[in-house]
C-alpha positions in Angstrom: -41.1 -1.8 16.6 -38.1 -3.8 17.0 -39.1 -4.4 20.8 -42.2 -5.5 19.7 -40.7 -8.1 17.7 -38.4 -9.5 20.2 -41.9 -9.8 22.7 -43.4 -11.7 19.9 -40.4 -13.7 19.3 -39.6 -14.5 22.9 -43.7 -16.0 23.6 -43.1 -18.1 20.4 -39.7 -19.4 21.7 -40.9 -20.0 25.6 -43.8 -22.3 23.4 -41.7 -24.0 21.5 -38.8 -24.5 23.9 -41.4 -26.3 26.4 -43.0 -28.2 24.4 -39.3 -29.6 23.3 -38.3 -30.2 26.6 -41.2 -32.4 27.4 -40.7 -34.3 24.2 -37.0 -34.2 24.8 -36.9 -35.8 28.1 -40.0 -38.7 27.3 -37.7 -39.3 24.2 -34.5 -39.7 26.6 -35.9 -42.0 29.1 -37.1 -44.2 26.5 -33.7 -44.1 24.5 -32.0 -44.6 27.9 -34.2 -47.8 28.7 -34.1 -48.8 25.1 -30.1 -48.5 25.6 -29.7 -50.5 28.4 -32.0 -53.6 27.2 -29.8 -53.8 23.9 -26.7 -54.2 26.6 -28.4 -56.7 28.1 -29.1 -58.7 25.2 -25.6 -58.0 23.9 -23.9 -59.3 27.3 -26.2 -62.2 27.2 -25.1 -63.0 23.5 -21.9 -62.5 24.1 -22.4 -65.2 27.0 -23.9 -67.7 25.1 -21.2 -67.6 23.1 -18.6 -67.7 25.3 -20.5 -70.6 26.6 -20.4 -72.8 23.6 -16.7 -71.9 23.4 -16.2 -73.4 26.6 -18.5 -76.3 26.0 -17.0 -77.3 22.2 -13.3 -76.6 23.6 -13.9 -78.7 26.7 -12.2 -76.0 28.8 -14.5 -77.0 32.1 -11.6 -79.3 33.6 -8.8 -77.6 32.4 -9.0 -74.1 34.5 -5.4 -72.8 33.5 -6.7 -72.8 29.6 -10.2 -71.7 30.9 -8.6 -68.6 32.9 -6.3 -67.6 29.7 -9.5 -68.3 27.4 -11.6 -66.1 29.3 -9.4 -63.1 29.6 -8.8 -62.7 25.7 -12.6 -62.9 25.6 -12.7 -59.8 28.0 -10.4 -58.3 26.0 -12.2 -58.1 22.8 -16.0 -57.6 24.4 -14.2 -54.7 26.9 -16.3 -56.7 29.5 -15.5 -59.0 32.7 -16.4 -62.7 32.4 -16.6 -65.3 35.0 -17.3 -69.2 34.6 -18.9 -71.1 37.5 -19.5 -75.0 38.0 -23.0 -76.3 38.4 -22.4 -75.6 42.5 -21.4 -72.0 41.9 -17.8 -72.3 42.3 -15.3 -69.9 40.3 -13.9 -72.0 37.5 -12.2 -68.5 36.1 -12.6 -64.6 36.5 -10.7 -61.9 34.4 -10.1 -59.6 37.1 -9.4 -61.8 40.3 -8.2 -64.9 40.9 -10.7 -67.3 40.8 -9.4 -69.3 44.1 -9.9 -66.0 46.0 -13.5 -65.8 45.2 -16.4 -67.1 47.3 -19.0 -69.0 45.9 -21.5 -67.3 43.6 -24.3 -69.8 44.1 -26.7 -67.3 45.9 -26.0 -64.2 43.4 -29.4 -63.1 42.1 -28.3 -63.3 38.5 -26.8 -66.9 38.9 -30.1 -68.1 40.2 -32.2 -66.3 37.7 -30.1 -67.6 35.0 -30.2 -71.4 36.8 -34.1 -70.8 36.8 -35.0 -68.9 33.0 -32.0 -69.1 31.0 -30.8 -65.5 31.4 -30.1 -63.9 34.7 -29.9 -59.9 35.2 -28.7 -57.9 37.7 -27.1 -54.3 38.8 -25.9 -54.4 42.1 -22.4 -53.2 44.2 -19.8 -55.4 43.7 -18.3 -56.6 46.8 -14.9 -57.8 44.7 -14.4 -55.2 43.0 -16.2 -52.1 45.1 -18.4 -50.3 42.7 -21.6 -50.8 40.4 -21.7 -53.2 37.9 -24.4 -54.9 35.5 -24.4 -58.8 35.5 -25.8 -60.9 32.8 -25.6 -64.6 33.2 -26.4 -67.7 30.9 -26.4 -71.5 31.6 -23.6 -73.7 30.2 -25.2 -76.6 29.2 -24.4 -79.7 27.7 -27.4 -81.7 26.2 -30.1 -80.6 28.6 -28.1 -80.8 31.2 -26.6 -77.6 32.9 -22.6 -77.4 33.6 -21.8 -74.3 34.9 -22.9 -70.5 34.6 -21.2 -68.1 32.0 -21.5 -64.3 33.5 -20.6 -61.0 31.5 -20.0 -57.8 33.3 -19.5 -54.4 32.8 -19.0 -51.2 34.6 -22.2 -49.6 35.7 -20.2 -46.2 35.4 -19.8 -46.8 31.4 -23.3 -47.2 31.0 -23.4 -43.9 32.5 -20.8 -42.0 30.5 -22.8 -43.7 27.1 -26.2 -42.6 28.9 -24.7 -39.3 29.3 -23.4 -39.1 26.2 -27.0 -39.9 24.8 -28.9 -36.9 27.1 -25.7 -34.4 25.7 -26.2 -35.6 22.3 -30.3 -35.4 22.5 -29.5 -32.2 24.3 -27.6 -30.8 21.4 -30.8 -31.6 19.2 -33.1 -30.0 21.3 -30.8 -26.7 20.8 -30.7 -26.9 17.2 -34.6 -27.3 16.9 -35.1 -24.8 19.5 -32.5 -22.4 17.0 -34.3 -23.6 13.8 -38.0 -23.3 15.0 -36.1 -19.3 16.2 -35.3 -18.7 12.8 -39.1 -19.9 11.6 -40.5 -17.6 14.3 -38.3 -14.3 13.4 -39.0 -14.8 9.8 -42.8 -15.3 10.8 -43.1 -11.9 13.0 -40.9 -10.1 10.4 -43.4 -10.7 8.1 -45.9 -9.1 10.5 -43.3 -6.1 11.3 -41.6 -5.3 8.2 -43.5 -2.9 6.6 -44.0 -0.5 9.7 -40.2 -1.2 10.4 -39.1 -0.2 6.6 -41.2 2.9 6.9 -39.9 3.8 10.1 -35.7 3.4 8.5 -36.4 5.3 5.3 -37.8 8.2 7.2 -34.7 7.9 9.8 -32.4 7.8 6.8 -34.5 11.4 5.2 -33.6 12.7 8.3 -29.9 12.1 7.7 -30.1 13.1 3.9 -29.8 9.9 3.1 -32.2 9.9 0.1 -31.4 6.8 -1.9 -33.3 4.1 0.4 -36.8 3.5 -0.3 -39.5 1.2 1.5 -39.8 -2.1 -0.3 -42.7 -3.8 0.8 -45.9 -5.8 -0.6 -48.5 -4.4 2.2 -51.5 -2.9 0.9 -54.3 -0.7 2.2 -52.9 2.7 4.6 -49.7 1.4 5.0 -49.1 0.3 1.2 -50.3 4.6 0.2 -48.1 5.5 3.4 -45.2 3.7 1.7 -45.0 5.1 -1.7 -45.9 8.7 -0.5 -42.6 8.6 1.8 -40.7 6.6 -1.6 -42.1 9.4 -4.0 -40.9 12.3 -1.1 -37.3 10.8 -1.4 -36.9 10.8 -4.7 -37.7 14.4 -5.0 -35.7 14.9 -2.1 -32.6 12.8 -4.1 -33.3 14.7 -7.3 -33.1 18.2 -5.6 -29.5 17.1 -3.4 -28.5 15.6 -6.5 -28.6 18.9 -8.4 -26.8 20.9 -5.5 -23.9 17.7 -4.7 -23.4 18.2 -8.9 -23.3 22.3 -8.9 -21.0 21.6 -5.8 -18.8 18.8 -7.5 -18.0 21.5 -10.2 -16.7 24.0 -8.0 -14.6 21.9 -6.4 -13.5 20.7 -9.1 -12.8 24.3 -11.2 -11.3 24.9 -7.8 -8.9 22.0 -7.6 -8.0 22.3 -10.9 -7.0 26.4 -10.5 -3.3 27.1 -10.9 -4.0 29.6 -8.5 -4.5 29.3 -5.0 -7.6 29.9 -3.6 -8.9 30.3 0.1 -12.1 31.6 1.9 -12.4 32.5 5.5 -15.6 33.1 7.2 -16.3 36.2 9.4 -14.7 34.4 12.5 -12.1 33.9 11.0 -11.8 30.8 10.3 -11.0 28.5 7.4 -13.7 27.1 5.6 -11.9 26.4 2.2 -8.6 26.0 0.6 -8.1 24.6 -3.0 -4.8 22.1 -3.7 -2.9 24.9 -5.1 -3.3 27.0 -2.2 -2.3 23.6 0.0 0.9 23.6 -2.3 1.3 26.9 -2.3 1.3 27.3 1.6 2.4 23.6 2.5 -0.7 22.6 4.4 -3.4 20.0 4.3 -6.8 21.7 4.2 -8.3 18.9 5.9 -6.1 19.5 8.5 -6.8 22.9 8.8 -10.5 23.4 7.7 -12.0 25.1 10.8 -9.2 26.6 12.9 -8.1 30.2 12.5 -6.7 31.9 9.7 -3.5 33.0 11.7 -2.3 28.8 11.6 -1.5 29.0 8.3 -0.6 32.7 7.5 0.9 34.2 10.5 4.9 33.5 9.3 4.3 34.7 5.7 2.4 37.6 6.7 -0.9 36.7 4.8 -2.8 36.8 8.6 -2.6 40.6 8.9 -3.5 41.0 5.3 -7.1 39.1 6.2 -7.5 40.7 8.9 -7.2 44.1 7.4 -9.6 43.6 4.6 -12.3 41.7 7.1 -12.1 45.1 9.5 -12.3 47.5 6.9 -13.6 45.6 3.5 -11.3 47.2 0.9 -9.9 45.3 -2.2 -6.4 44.5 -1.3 -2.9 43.2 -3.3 0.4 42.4 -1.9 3.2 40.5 -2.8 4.3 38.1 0.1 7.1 35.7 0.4 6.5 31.9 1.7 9.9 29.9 3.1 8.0 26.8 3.3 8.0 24.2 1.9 9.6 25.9 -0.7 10.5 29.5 -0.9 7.5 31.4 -3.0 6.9 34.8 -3.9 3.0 35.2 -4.1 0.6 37.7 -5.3 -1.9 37.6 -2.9 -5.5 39.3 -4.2 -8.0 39.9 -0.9 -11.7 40.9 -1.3 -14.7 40.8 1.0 -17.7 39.0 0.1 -21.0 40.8 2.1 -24.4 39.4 3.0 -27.9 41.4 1.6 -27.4 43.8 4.5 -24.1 44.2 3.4 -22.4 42.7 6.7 -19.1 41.4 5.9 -19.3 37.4 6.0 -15.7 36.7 5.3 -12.8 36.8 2.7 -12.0 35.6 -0.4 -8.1 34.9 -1.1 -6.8 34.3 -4.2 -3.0 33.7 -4.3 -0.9 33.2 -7.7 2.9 32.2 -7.8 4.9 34.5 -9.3 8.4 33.2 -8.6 8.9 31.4 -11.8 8.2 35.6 -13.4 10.6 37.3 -10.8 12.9 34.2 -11.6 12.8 34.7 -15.0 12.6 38.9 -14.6 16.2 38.4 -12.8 17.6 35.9 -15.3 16.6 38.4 -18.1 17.9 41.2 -16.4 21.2 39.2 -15.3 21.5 37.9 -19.3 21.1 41.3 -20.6 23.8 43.1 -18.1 26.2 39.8 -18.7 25.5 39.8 -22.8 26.5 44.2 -22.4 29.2 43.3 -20.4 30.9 40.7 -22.7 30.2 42.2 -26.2 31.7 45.6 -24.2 35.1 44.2 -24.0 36.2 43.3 -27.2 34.2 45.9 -28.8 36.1 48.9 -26.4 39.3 46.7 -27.1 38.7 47.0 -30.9 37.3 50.5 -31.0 40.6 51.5 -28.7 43.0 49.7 -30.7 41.2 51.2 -34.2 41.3 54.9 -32.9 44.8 54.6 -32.0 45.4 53.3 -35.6 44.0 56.3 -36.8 45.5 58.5 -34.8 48.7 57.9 -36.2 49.9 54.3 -34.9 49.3 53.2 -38.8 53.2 54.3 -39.5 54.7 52.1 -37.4 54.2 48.9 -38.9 55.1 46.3 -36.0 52.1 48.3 -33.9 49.8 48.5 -36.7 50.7 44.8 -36.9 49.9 44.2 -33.2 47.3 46.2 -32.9 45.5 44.6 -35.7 46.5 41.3 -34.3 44.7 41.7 -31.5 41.2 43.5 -33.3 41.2 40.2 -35.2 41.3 38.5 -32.4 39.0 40.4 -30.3 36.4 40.0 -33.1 36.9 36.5 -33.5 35.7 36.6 -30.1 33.2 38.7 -30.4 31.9 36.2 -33.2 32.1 33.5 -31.1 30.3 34.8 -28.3 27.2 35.8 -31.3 27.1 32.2 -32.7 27.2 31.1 -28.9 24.2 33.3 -28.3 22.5 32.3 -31.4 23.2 28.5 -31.0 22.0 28.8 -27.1 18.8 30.6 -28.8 17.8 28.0 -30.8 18.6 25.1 -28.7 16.4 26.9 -25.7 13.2 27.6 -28.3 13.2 24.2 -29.6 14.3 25.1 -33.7 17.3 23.2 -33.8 16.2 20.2 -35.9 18.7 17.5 -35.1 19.4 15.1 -38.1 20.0 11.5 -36.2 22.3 8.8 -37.9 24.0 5.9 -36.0 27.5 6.7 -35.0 30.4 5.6 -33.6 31.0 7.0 -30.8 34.8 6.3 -30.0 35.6 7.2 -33.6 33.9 10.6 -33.2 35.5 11.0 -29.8 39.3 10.7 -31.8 38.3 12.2 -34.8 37.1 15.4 -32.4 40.3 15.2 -29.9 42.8 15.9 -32.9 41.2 19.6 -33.2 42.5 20.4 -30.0 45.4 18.1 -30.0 48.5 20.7 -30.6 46.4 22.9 -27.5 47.6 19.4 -25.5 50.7 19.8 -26.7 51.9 23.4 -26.2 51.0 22.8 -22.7 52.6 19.5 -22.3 49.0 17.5 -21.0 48.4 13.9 -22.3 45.2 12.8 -23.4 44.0 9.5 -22.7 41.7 8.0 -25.3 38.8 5.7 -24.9 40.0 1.7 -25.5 36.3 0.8 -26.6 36.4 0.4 -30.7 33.0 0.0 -31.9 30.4 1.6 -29.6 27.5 3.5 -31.4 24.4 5.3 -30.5 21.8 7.3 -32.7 22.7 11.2 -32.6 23.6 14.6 -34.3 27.2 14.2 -35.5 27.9 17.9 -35.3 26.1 18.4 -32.0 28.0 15.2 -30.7 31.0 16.6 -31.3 29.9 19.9 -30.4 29.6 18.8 -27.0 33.0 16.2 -26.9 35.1 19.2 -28.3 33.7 21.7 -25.2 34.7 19.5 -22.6 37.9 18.4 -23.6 38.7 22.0 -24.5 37.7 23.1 -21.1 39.6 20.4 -19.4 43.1 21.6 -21.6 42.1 24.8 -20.6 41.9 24.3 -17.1 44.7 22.2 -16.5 48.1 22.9 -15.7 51.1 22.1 -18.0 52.5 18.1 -17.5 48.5 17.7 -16.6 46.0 14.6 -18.1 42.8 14.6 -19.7 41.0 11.2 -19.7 38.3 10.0 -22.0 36.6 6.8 -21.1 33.2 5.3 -23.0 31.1 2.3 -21.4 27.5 1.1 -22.5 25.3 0.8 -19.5 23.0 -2.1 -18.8 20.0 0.8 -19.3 20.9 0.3 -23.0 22.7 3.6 -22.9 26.4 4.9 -23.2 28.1 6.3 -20.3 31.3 8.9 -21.7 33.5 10.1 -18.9 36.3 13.5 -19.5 38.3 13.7 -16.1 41.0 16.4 -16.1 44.0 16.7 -12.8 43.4 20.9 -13.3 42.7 23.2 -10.8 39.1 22.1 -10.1 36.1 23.8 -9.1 35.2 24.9 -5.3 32.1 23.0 -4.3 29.8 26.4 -4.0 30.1 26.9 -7.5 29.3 23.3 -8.7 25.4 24.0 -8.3 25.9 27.0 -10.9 28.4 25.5 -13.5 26.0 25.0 -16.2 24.5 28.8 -16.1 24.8 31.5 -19.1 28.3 33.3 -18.6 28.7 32.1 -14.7 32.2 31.8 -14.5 34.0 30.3 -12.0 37.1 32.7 -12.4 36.4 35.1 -14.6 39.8 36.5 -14.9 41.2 33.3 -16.1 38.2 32.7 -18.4 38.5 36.0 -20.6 42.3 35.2 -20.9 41.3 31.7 -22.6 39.0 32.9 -25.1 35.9 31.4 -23.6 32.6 33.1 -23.8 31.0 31.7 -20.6 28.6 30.0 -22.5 29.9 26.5 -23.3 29.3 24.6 -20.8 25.2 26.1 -20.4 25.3 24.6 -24.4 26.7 21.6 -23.7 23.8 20.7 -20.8 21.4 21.5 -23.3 22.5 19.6 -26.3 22.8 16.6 -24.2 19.2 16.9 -22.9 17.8 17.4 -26.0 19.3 14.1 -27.0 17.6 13.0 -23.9 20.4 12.4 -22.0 21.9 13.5 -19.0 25.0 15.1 -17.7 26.3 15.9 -13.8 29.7 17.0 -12.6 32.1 16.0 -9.8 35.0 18.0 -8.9 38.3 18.5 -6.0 40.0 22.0 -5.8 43.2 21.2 -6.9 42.9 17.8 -8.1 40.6 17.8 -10.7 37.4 18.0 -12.7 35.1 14.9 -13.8 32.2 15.3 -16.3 30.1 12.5 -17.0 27.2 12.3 -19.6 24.7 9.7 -20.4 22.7 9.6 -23.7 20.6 6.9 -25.1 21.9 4.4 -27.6 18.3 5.2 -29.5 16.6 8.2 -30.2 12.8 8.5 -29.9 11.0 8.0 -33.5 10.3 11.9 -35.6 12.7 13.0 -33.0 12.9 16.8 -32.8 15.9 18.5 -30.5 
């Protein structure tokens, strides 16, 4: 069809563009003729007046004033001008010296001019060696003639303007030729449009692309052909519609799995993968849509599982572990899907993270043996020390005295570490209601160092106070100071005697308040600094039983500062010392619960 429209659209064109040639070329020679007459009667105007210059000024006898006269006339008409007596002698020239000249008396445009009025003439220049066009006028005074006024120009700029005409004409032509192009394609796509339309939206069908239809005004065969192939596509549209929709939801109950989900066809190959199993396995499916299963389970050992349950069809769990990008453990659920003949066509893998459950199975497991092992201490310390008692020991009254010393002491501790547990609990669940007021924060800070200040002293170790007087922040008072007291009693504790403990307080430009506790004690060794703020890790545990601790200060601390939605990180040097910095927010959230 479309070659049918470029044949009628190239007979129209080879019309049109002859009959504008003809048209174009009788129209250029007449403008070219029409052109060069005007020149004429231009040069022999401009003549004329040149000659009545001459005459008024009197410039006949006086050739030096003639000669200077003449040239600034050729300079504003762009034209050469000679004057000649009534013999045909050079008077003055503008582009020789007149006394070098020969007499023009027998030039056919002097002798025209001498006989009409106005001479005319192209001919070769034997002065000045090329083409020129001569127009020559009588100088007259009265009725009698003086001389001969003659204007000249350059045959060659008549060419160049010619030229300029035929280009310019030219141009014309081509843009009538283009426009009367445009008139003929909209005229044979008038013819060819409806057969063209029919012949797209049937192309488009067979490329599923259902939303075109034929839009055309044609009636009879080709109008019914039209709206049978318009009604076809939209059944066609409504049908792919429905599937794209039931297809749209799968994805997107899919997509939106927290398990990982993956199907591979009976050779093997990948023909699905959901985003959690992309996250899951660290893989772009539409990277990997297509090639074999073995590219993205061969390391994790998910390859041999498939191909087990493609060669023998049985239901299949493992647990596997994944390294990358992060280290996973997976329960990994295989089952073969079957055709009506009950050929296996493939594998359907269904993968769920369980890392967070071992994670917290081990934590649970690692809290309970670490919450027997600490309440086993002072509870075997006070049931030895209590049996011994009975046994006899109650006589002596300096060991009863020690003895009960040191059950006291042993279940202070062991309250301690309860209330820890307990406050830990409650922080963790969320059913700690914090009661916000606006503080001071370097007047807490003193008010909560003198608790611990005679600690500081036994052991010789200064503490340096914040020098900031009035900055305050919205947050629990006791909690506050819960946290303050904890680190500067782990920085006493963990500071040699003659050491420091530094307390410095700064508001941020983040509207926030930056409190800094930096001890010189022993420090922590940098492979234990990831683990500091875990339930009863201790860094030396010898030393931290000694001191009374419970192991589970610091893991409060961390939380009490995030659920004032702050932060807290720590820096430290074996040896020279210990920094902990926290940041909290100068303003609590509105109906803040911690």
């Amino acid at each position: 069809m479309q070659k049918f429209r470029i044949r009628l659209n190239f007979v129209f064109l080879i019309i049109i563009g002859a009959l504008l040639l003809i048209l174009g070329i009788y129209f250029a020679k007449m403008l070219q003729s029409l052109y060069i007459d005007v020149l004429e009667e231009r040069l022999a105007t401009e003549a004329r007046i040149i000659a009545d210059d001459v005459q008024y000024a009197g410039l006949m006898t006086r050739t030096d004033l003639l000669q200077q006269r003449m040239k600034r006339f050729a300079d504003d008409i762009g034209a050469r001008i000679t004057v000649l007596d009534r013999q045909g002698d050079v008077l003055a020239d503008t582009e020789h010296d007149p006394a070098t000249l020969p007499n023009h008396a027998n030039r056919p445009e002097v002798r025209k001019a001498l006989e009409t009025g106005v001479g005319q003439a192209v001919r070769y220049s034997a002065t000045l060696h090329y083409d020129m066009m001569y127009v020559a006028v009588p100088l007259k005074q009265g009725q009698d003639i003086k001389g001969i006024v003659r204007a000249s120009i350059k045959v060659t700029r008549v060419q160049e303007t010619v030229k300029k005409l035929w280009m310019s004409l030219g141009g014309v032509l081509v843009f009538t030729l283009l426009l009367f192009g445009f008139i003929s394609t909209r005229i044979t796509k008038s013819i060819t449009q409806p057969i063209e339309e029919i012949t797209r939206v049937a192309r488009c069908i067979t490329r599923k692309e259902f939303k075109n239809r034929i839009r055309t005004n044609a009636k009879g065969e080709i109008g019914q052909l039209a709206q049978a192939i318009n009604f076809m596509a939209v059944s066609l549209e409504q049908q792919m519609s429905a599937i794209r929709e039931n297809e749209k939801r799968l994805e997107s109950i899919l997509n939106n799995m927290f398990s990982g989900m993956m199907l591979i066809s009976d050779t093997r190959r990948i023909a699905m993968m959901n985003t959690a199993a992309e996250q899951l396995l660290g893989y772009n499916a539409k990277d990997f849509l297509g090639h074999i299963h073995t590219e993205v389970g061969k390391n994790s050992g998910l390859s041999q599982l498939i191909d087990r349950c493609l060669e023998t069809g049985e239901k299949i769990r493992e647990e596997i572990h994944v390294y990358y990008p992060e280290e996973h453990i997976i329960d990994v659920n295989l089952g073969a899907y079957t055709n009506e003949e009950g050929e296996i066509k493939g594998v359907i893998v269904l993968l769920h993270d369980i890392t967070a459950i071992r994670r917290l199975e081990k934590m649970r497991s690692e809290f309970v043996a670490n919450v027997s092992h600490e309440l086993k201490t002072p509870i075997t310390s006070i049931k030895g020390f209590t049996e011994t008692l009975l046994d006899g020991a109650l006589e002596d009254l300096d060991i009863s005295r020690s003895f009960l010393t040191i059950i006291n002491e042993e279940s202070d501790r062991l309250n301690r570490l309860i209330t820890d547990i307990l406050d830990l609990s409650k922080i963790e669940q969320k059913k700690m209601l914090l009661k916000i007021e606006e503080l001071n924060f370097s007047k807490l800070i003193k008010e909560t160092v003198r608790i611990v200040r005679e600690e500081a002293r036994a052991k010789n170790i200064a503490i340096y106070l914040p020098t900031e007087e009035n900055i305050t922040l919205e947050a629990d008072r006791d909690r506050l100071q819960q946290i303050v007291l904890n680190l500067v009693s782990n920085a006493i504790t963990y500071t040699p005697e003659n050491g420091e403990v530094t307390i410095t307080l700064c508001e941020r430009e983040d509207k926030s308040v930056e409190m800094i506790v930096a001890d010189t004690g022993i420090g922590i060794p940098p492979e234990h600094l990831p683990r500091i703020f875990e339930r009863f890790y201790r860094v030396d545990k010898a030393r931290s039983r000694e001191s009374g601790g419970t192991g589970l200060g610091l893991a409060i601390v961390k939380h009490l500062v995030e659920s004032h939605h702050g932060t807290i990180h720590v820096e430290s040097q074996e040896g020279k010392g210990t920094t902990f910095t926290v940041i909290l927010p100068k303003y609590q959230p509105p109906k803040f619960l911690g």
